[in-house]
N, C-alpha and C positions, 0 to 999 in steps of 0.2 A: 788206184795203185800206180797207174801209170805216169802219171804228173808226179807223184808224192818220190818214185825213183828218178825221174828225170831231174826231179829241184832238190832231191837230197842227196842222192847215190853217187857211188864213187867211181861209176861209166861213163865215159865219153862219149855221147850221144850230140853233136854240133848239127845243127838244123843248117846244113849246107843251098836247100834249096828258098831258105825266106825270102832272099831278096829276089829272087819268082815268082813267090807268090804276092808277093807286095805289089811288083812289076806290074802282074796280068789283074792286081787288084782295081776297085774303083775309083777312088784317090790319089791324085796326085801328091806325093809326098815326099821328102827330103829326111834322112835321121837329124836327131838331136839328142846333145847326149847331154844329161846333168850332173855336174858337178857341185861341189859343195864350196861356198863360196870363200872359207874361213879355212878347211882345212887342204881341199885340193884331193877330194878322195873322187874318183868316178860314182856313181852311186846308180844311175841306169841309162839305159839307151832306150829310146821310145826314138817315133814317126811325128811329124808334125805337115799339116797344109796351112792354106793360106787361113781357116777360121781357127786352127786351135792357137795358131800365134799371134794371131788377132787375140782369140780369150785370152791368150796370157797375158801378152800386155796390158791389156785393158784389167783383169783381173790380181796382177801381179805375182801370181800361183804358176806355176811348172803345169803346160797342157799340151796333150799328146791329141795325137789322131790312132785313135785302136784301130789297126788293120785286121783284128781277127775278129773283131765286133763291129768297125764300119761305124764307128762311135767316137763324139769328141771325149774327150777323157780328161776330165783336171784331174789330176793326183794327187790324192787324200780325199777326194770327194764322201766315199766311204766307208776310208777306214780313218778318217783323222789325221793322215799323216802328209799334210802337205808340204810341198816343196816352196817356200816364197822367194819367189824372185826377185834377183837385185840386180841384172847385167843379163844381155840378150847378146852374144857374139856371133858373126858370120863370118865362116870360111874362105879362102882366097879367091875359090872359084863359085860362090855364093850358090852350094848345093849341101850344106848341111848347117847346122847351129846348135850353138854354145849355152845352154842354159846356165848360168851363174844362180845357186839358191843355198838359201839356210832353211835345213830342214826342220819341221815345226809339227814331229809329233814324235815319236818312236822310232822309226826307221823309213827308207824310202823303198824296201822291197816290200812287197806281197806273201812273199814266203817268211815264217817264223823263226831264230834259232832256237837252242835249247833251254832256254830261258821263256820260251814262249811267248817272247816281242819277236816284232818287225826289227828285220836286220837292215844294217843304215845302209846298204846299199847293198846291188845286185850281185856283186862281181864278188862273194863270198867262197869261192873254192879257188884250189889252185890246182894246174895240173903239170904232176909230178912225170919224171922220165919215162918211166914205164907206161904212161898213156893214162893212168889211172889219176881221180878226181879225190884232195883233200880237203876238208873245210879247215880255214886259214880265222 
């Protein structure tokens, strides 16, 4: 219940402390954010080290580093919904990267809408003046 209100509810609950626990994590790691490479919509932010960007390039699939599993992570491994890679960007002070991909299943989030697919990407709500969270 607690997941199922944090990814669907309309509270603002912002995990102020991640990038601490990321910090004091095992992995050294950098964000990378995916974008879609045709329309230009943000679609999620994941962690990457030095071997999940290695898989991705070598694999041409969107691959994260799971800090809350300590696990490399291609995306869609399994649920089908992979991200394919067309373009690897790095930032000015080469501490984050640009994933360019055309999504190649259903959606690239984890969470369902009411249609019950995978929403094309994570950033599905918006938050309104009053603090409170709409889905868009």
């Amino acid at each position: 219940m607690a997941n199922q209100e944090l990814e669907e509810g309309s509270v603002l609950r912002l995990d102020f402390k991640k990038l601490r626990k990321i910090a004091s994590g095992q992995a050294d790691v950098i964000p990378a954010v995916a974008q879609d490479a045709t329309t230009g919509e943000v679609l999620i932010l994941g962690y990457v080290n030095e071997l999940a960007l290695q898989t991705a390039i070598k694999e041409k699939k969107a691959t994260f580093w799971s800090t809350s599993r300590n696990e490399l992570w291609i995306k869609g491994l399994t649920s089908g919904d992979f991200l394919e890679l067309t373009e690897v960007r790095v930032n000015c002070e080469q501490n984050s990267i640009l994933y360019k991909v055309r999504p190649a299943g259903q959606g690239a989030c984890h969470t369902k809408g009411a249609n019950g697919k995978s929403r094309s990407g994570c950033y599905y709500r918006r938050l309104r003046p009053d603090g409170t969270l709409e889905m868009v």
